[in-house]
C-alpha positions as CSV (number, residue, x, y, z in Angstrom):
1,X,55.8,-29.9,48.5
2,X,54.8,-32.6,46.1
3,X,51.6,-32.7,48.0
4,X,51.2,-28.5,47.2
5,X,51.9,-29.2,44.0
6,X,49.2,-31.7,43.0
7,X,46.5,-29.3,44.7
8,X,47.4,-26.6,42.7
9,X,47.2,-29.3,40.0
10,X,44.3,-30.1,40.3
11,X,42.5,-26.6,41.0
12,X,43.9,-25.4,37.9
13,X,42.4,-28.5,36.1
14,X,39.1,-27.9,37.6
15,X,39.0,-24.1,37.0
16,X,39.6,-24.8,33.3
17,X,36.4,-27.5,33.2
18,X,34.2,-25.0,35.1
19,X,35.5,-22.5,32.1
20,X,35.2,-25.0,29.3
21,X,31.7,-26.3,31.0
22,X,30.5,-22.5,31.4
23,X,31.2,-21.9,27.2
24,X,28.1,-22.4,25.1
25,X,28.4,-24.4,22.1
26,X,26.0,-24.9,19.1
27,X,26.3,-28.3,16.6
28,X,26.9,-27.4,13.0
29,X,24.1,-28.8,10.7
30,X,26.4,-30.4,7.9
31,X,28.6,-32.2,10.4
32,X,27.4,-32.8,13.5
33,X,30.4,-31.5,15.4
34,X,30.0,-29.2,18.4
35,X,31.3,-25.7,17.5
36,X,32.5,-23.5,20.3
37,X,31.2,-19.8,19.9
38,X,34.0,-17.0,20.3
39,X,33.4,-14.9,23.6
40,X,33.2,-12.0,21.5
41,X,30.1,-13.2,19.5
42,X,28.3,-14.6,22.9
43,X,25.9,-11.7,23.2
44,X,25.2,-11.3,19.4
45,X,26.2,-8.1,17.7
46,X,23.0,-6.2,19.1
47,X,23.5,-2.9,21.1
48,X,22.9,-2.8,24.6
49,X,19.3,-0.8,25.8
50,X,22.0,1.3,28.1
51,X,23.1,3.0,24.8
52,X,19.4,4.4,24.7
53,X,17.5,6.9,27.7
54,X,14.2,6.2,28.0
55,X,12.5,9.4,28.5
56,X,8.7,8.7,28.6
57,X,5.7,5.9,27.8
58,X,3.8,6.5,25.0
59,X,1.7,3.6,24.3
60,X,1.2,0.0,25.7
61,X,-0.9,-2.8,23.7
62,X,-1.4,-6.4,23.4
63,X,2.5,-7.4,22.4
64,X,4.5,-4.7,24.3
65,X,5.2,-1.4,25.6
66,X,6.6,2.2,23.9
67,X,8.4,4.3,25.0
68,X,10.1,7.8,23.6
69,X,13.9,7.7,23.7
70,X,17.1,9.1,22.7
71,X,20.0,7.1,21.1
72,X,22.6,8.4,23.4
73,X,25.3,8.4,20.8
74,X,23.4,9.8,18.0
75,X,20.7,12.2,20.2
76,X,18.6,11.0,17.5
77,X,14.7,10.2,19.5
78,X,13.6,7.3,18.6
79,X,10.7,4.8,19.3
80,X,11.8,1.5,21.5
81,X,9.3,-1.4,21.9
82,X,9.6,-3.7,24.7
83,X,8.9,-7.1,23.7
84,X,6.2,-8.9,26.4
85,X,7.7,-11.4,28.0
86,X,5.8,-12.5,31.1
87,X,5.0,-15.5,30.3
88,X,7.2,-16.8,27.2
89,X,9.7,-19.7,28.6
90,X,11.0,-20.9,25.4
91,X,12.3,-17.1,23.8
92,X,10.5,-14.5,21.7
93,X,7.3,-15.2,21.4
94,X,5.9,-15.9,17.7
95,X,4.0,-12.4,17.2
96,X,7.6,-10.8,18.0
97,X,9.5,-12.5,15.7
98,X,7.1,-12.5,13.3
99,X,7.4,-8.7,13.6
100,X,10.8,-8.4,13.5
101,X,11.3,-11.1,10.2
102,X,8.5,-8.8,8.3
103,X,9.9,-5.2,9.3
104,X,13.1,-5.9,8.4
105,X,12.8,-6.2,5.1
106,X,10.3,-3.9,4.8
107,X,11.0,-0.6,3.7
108,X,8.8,2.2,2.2
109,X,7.9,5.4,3.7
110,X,4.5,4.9,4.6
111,X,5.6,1.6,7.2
112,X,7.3,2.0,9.9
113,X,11.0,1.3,10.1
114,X,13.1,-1.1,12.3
115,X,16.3,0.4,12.7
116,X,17.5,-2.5,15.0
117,X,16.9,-4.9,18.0
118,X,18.7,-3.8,21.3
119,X,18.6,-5.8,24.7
120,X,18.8,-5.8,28.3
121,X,20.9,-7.5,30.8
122,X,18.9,-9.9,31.0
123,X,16.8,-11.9,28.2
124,X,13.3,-11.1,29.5
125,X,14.7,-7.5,28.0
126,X,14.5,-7.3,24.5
127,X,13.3,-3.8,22.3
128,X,12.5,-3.3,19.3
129,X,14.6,0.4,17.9
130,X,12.1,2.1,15.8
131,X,11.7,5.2,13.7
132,X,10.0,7.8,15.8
133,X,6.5,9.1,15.1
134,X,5.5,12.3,17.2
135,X,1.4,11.3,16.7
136,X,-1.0,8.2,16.6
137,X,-4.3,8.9,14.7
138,X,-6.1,7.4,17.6
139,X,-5.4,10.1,20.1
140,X,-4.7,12.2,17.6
141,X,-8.4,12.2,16.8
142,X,-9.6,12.2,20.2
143,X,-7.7,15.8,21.2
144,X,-8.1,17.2,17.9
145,X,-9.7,20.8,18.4
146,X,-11.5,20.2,14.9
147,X,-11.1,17.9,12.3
148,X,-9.6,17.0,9.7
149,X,-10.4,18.3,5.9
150,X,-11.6,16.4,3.4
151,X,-8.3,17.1,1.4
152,X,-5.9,16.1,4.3
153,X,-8.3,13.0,4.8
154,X,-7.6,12.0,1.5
155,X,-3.9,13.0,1.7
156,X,-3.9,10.5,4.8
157,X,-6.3,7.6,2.7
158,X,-3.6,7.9,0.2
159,X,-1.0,7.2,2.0
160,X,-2.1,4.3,3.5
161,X,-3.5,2.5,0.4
162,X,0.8,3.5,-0.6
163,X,1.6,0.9,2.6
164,X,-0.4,-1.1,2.0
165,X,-0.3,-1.7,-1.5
166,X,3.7,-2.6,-1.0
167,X,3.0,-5.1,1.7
168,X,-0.1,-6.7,0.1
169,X,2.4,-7.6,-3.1
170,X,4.7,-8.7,-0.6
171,X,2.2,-11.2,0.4
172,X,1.8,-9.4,3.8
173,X,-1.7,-8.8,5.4
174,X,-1.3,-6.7,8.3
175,X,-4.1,-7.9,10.1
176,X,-4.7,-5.6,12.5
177,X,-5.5,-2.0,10.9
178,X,-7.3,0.9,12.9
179,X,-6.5,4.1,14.2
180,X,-4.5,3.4,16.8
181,X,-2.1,1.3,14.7
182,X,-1.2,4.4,12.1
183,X,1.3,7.1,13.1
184,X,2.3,10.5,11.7
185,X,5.3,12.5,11.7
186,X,5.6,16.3,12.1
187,X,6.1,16.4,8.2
188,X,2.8,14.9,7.5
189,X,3.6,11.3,6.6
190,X,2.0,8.4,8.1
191,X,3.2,5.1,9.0
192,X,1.6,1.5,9.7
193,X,2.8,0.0,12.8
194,X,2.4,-2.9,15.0
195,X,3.1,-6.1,12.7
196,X,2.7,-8.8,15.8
197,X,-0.5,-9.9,14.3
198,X,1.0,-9.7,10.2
199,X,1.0,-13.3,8.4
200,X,3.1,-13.8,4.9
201,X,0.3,-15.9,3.3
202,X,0.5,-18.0,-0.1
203,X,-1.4,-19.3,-2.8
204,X,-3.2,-21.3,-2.4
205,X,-4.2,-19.9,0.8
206,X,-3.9,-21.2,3.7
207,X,-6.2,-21.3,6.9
208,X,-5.4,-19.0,9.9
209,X,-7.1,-18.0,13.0
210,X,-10.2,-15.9,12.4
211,X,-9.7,-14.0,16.1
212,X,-7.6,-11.1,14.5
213,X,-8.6,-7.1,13.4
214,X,-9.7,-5.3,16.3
215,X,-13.6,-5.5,16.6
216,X,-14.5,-2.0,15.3
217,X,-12.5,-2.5,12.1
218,X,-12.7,-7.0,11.5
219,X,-14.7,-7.6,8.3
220,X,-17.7,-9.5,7.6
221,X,-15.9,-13.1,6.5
222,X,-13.3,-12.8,10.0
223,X,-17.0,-12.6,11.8
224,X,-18.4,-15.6,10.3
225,X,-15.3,-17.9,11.0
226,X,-13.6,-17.8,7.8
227,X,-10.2,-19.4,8.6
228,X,-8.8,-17.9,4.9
229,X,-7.7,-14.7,5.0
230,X,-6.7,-12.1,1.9
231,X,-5.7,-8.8,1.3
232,X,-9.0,-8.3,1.4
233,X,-9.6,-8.2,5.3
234,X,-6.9,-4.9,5.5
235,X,-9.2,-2.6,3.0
236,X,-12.1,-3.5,5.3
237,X,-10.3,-2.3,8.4
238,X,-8.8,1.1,5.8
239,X,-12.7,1.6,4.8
240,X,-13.3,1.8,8.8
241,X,-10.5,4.1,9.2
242,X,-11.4,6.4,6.1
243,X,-15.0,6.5,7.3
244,X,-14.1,7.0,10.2
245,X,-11.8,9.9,9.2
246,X,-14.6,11.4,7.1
247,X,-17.7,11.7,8.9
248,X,-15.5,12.2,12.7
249,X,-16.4,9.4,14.6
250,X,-15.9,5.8,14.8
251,X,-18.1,4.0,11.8
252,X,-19.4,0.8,13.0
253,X,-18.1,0.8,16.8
254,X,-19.7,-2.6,17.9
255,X,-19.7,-3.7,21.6
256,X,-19.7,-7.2,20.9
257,X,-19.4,-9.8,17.9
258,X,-23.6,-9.4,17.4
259,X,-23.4,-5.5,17.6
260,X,-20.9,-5.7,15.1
261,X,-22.7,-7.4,12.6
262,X,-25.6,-6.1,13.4
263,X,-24.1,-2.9,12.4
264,X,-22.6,-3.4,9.3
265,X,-26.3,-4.8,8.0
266,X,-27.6,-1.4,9.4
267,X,-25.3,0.5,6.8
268,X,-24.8,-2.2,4.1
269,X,-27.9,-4.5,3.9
270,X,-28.3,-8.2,4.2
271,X,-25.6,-9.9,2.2
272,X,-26.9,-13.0,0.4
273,X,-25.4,-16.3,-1.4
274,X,-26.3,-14.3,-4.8
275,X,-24.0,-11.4,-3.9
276,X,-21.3,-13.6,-2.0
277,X,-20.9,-17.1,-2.9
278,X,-20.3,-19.4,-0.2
279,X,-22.0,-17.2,2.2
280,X,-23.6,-20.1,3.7
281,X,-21.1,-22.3,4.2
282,X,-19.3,-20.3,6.5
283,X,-19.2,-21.2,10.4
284,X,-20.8,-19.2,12.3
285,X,-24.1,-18.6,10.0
286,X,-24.5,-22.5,10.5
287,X,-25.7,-21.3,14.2
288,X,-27.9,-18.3,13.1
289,X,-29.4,-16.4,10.4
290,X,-29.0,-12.7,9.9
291,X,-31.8,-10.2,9.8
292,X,-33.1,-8.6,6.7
293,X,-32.4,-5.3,5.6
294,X,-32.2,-4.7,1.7
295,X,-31.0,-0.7,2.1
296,X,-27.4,0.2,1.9
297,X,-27.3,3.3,3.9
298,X,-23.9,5.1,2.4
299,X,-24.9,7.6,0.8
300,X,-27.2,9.0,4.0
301,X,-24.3,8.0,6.1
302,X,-21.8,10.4,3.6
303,X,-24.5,13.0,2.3
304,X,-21.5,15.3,1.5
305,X,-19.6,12.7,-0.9
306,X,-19.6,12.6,-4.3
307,X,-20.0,9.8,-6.7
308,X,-16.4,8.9,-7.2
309,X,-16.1,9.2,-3.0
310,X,-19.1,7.0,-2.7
311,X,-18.0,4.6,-5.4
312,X,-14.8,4.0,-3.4
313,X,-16.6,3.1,-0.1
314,X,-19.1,0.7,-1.6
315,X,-15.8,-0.6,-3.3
316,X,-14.1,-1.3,-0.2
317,X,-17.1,-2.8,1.6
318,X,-18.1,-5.1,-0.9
319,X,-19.0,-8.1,1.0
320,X,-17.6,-10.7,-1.2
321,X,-14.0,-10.9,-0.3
322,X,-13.0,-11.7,-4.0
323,X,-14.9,-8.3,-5.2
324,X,-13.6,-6.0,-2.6
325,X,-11.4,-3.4,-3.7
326,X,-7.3,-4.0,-3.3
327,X,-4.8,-1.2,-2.2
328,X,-4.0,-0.8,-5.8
329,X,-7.6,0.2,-7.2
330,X,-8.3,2.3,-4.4
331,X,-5.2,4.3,-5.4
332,X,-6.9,4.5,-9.2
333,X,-10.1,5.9,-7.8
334,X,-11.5,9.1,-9.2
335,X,-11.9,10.1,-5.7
336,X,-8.3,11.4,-5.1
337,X,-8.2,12.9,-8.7
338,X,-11.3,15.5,-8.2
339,X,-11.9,18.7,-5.9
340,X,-10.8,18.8,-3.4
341,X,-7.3,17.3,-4.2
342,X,-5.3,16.0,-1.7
343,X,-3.2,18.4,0.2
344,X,0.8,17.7,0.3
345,X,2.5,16.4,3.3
346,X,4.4,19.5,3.9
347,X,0.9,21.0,4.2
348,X,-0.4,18.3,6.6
349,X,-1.1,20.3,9.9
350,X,0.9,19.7,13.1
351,X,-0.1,19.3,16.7
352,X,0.7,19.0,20.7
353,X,1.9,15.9,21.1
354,X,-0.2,14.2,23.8
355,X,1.0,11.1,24.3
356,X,4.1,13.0,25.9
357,X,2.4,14.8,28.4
358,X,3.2,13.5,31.5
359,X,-0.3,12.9,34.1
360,X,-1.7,10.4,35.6
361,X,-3.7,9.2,32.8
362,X,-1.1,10.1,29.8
363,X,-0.7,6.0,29.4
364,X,-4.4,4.9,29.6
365,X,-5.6,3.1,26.2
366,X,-8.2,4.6,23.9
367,X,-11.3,4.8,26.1
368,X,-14.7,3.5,25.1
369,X,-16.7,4.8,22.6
370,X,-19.3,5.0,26.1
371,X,-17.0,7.7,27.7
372,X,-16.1,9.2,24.9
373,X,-19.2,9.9,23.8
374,X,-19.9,10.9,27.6
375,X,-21.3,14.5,28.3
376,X,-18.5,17.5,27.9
377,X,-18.8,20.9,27.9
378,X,-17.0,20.3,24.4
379,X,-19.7,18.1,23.0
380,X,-21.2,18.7,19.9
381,X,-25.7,19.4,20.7
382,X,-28.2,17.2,18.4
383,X,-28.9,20.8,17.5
384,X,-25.8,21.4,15.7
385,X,-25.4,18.2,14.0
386,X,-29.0,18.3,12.7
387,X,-27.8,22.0,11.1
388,X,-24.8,20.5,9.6
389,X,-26.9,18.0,8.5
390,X,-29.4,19.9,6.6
391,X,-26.1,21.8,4.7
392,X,-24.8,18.5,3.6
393,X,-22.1,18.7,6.3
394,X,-20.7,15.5,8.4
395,X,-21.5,15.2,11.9
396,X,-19.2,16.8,14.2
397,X,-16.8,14.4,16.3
398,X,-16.9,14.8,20.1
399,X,-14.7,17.2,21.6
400,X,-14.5,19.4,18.0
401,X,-16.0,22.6,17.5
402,X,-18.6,24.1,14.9
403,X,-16.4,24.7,12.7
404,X,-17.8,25.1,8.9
405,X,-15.8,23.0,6.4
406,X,-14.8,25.0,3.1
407,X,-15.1,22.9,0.0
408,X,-13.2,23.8,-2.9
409,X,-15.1,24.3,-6.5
C-alpha cells in the first residue's frame, strides 16, 4: 500500500512539472523576475480566423494574399490579408509589422482601415481584418467599358493627394503607389492600401533601400541609387497614376531599369546638375551617362489640358526632388478649381466587380503591358486615335470604346 502510495506520489509530482514546464513565461524588464502569463491571455486577445468565412480570392502580391469575407458575427464583408509566411522562422516578417504599426494609427477616409489582426490555429496563420473595397483601379481600368471623365479623374487625383497629404505629415512615405495599390468603394471613395513597403522617415533623413515603387511608377532619384528617400518619391508614382488616369493607358511603362529611364527623358528631357543639384553624384550615373533630349513632351502628350492641368504635371515631375510638388500644393492647384470641377463621390460611377468573378483566371496579376496591348476585337485602330487626336482628344485605352468625351464650358 505504501508502495501504491509513493507511485501515485510521484505521478502526481511529475504531472504538475510537465504542467508548470508546459506554461510560457516572459521576464519583466524592471526586475528581472520570470512572470507567469495567465492561461486566459496565452493566445492574445485577437479573434480567431474561424469567426470569419472566406468566400473568394481577390488579390495576391508580394506580402500576402486577399481574400473577400464575412465577419460571421457581424455579416459585415470585409477584406482579410494573409500574412506570407513561407519562409519567416523568427515571427512576422518586418514589411508585416511595419504594416500593421503604420495602419493602426492611421485613420482618414482616403487609407485603408485595419479593423484588427485575427489568427489561425497555428502561427504560420496570421490575417490582417480590413475595411472592404468592392474595386482596385488596376483592374478596374483594365475591364472598364470606357473611361473615366476628366471630372471623376480629378475627383479620384483629389482624393489621393487627401491620403497622402495625412500620411506625408505623419512622416509616412508609402512607397509603393500605382494602380493596383488604390481601391474604391461603391460610394466613390478611394483608399491607399498595401503599407508593407511604408517607412516612418526623419529629419535628417536617413538612407533606405533604393529597390522600392514598382517600375512603371519609381522616380528618377530611386533609378539612380539614391538611398534618401522623401515625400517626394509618392507624388512621382501619383503623377504616374494621374497620367495614367488621364490619357487611358499606362504613362511610362518601362520593361526594364534602362527603358524606364529612357522613357521619362522621352517625355521630360535630359535633366542636368543646373536643374538638379547633385545629379552627378548619384550612383548609378557614375556607370553611364544619359542621352540628350532638351524637349519636354507634356503638353503633346496632354494636348487636351489646360495650363493649370499642365502646370500640375510638370509640378509633380520636376526632377529635383527638393522642387517637386508635395500632396499639399497639388491640393492648391488651379487645376481642381476650373471646368470641369470635380464630380462628388456619390456621383462616382459604379461597376461589376471583377475580381469576384470566379474562373480560372479571376486570381492572375495585372498582365503585361505586351498582352494587354495584344490584338482584340475591342482594340482601339491607329485610325481612331489619330481622329481623337486631331480634336484634342486623349488616346483611347485598350479594351474602351469611341466614346466622345463632353467637356464642360
Amino acid at each position: 500500500m505504501s508502495s501504491l502510495g509513493a507511485n501515485n506520489s510521484n505521478s502526481a509530482t511529475s504531472t504538475t512539472n510537465n504542467n508548470e514546464e508546459s506554461k510560457t513565461t516572459i521576464y519583466s524588464m524592471l526586475t528581472d523576475q520570470p512572470i507567469t502569463i495567465p492561461d486566459s491571455c496565452l493566445f492574445g486577445i485577437c479573434r480567431p480566423v474561424s469567426e470569419f468565412e472566406k468566400l473568394n480570392c481577390i488579390g495576391k502580391g508580394t506580402y500576402g494574399v486577399v481574400y473577400r469575407g464575412r465577419d460571421k458575427i457581424s455579416q459585415e464583408i470585409v477584406a482579410l490579408k494573409k500574412v506570407r509566411m513561407e519562409n519567416e522562422q523568427w515571427g512576422l516578417p518586418i514589411s508585416s509589422m511595419r504594416e500593421i504599426n503604420l495602419l493602426l494609427n492611421l485613420r482618414h477616409e482616403n487609407i485603408v482601415e485595419l479593423r484588427e489582426v485575427a489568427v489561425g490555429k497555428s502561427l504560420r496563420s496570421i490575417f490582417l481584418v480590413m475595411t472592404y473595397c468592392e474595386q482596385d483601379l488596376a483592374s478596374l481600368l483594365d475591364n472598364m467599358s470606357q473611361p473615366f471623365t476628366e471630372a471623376q479623374v480629378k475627383c479620384i487625383g483629389l482624393q489621393l493627394f487627401r491620403g497622402l497629404n495625412y500620411a506625408h505629415k505623419r512622416f509616412i512615405v508609402h512607397r509603393d503607389i500605382k494602380v493596383s495599390n488604390l481601391l474604391l468603394t461603391d460610394h466613390g471613395y478611394l483608399k491607399i492600401a498595401d503599407f508593407g513597403l511604408a517607412r516612418q522617415f526623419t529629419l535628417p533623413n536617413g538612407s533606405m533601400t533604393p529597390m522600392v515603387v514598382t517600375l512603371w511608377y519609381r522616380a528618377p532619384e530611386l533609378l539612380f541609387g539614391s538611398k534618401y528617400q522623401t515625400t517626394a518619391i509618392d507624388i512621382w508614382s501619383a503623377g504616374c497614376v494621374l497620367g495614367e488616369l488621364l490619357c487611358h493607358r499606362p504613362l511610362l511603362p518601362g520593361r526594364s531599369e534602362i527603358q524606364q529611364i529612357d522613357l521619362i527623358i522621352e517625355m521630360f528631357g535630359t535633366p542636368t546638375e543646373k536643374i538638379w543639384p547633385g545629379l552627378n553624384d548619384l550612383p548609378s550615373l557614375k556607370h553611364f551617362s544619359l542621352r540628350q533630349q532638351p524637349y519636354n513632351n507634356v503638353k503633346q502628350t496632354f494636348p487636351w489640358l489646360t495650363n493649370a492641368g499642365l502646370r500640375l504635371i510638370n509640378f509633380m515631375f520636376m526632377y529635383d526632388p527638393c522642387k517637386r510638388a508635395t500632396a499639399e500644393d497639388c491640393l492648391r492647384s488651379s487645376y481642381f478649381k476650373e471646368a470641369p470641377l470635380p464630380c462628388e463621390n456619390d456621383l462616382m460611377p459604379s461597376f461589376p466587380q471583377h475580381r469576384n468573378q470566379i474562373s480560372s483566371s479571376s486570381n492572375q496579376p495585372r498582365p503585361a503591358l505586351s498582352a494587354r496591348l495584344s490584338s482584340s476585337s475591342n482594340e482601339p485602330t491607329s485610325a481612331v486615335n489619330d481622329s481623337r487626336k486631331r480634336q484634342n482628344l486623349p488616346p483611347l485605352r485598350v479594351g474602351c470604346t469611341n466614346v466622345k468625351r463632353t467637356r464642360k464650358s
